[in-house]
N, C-alpha and C positions, 0 to 999 in steps of 0.2 A: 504494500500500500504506500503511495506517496505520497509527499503532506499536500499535495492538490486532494487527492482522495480522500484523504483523511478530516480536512478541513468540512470539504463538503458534505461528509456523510455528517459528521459531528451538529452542523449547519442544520441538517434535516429533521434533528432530534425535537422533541417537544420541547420549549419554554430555553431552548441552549443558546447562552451570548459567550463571545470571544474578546483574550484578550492577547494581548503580548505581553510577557512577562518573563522575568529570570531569566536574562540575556536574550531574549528572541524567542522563546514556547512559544507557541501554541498553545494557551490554555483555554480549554473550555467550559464552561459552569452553569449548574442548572440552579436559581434562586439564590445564587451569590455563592454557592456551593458547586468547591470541583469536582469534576467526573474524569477527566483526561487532561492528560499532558504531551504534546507531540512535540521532541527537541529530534536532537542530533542534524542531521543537514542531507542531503539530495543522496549524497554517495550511502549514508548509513541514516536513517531514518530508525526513532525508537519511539518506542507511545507507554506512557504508564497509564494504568487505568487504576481504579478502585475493585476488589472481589471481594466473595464471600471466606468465609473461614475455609470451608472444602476448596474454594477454588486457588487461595495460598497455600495450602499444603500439596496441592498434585500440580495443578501447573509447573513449579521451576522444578518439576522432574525430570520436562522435556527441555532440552538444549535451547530452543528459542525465547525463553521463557526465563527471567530473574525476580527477586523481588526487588522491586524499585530502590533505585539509590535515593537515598535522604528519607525518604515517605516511609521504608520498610524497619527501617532504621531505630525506626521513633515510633514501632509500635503499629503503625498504620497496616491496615489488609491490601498493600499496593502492589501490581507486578507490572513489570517492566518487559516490552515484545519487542523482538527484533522485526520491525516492519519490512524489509524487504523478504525474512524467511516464512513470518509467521502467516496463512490463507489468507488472503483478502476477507472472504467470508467468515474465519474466525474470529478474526481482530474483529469488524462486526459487531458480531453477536457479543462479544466480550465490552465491545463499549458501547454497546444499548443495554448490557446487565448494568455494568456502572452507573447509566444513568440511572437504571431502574430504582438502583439501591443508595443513590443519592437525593433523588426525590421519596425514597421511600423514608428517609432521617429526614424530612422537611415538617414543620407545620403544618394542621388541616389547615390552616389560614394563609400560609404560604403557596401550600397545590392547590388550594382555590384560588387563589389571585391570578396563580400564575397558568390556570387555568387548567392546570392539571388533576383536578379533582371529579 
């Protein structure tokens, strides 16, 4: 996936605004709240996302797959995909989970406003 792809699918999500941040991210966040991080650069593209408890312990099983630098660090359920190895269609599904489980910590008053309720 490239951060053209990336950007745009991220773009498609319900209630998601973008920012530039932490030398040039890609950050993206649902209700002031991140879901994804897309750094690294053209040649090597890397995306950290948010997961579940199950989905930090099996994911960095597989080679394409870390727990995110700084975010896993401190605790967070982050992982970190090498975007050029990891499916178009998994990364995907993996940051429409993040979003899922980031508006799922939001306020009923916040996914109502933000129209996600």
């Amino acid at each position: 996936m490239t951060h053209d792809e990336y950007n745009a699918y991220c773009a498609a999500l319900p209630a998601a605004t973008h920012v530039v941040q932490w030398g040039g991210a890609d950050v993206w966040k649902v209700g002031g709240k991140v879901f994804c991080i897309g750094g690294g650069d053209a040649a090597a593209p890397a995306y950290s996302f948010k997961v579940s408890d199950i989905g930090f312990a099996v994911l960095p099983e597989r080679a394409c797959y870390r727990p995110a630098p700084y975010l896993a660090s401190r605790g967070l359920k982050w992982i970190q995909a090498d975007g050029f190895v990891v499916d178009g269609t998994e990364l995907r599904e993996l940051i429409a989970c993040s979003h899922r489980l980031v508006v799922a910590g939001l306020t009923r008053r916040a996914r109502r406003e933000l129209g996600l309720e």
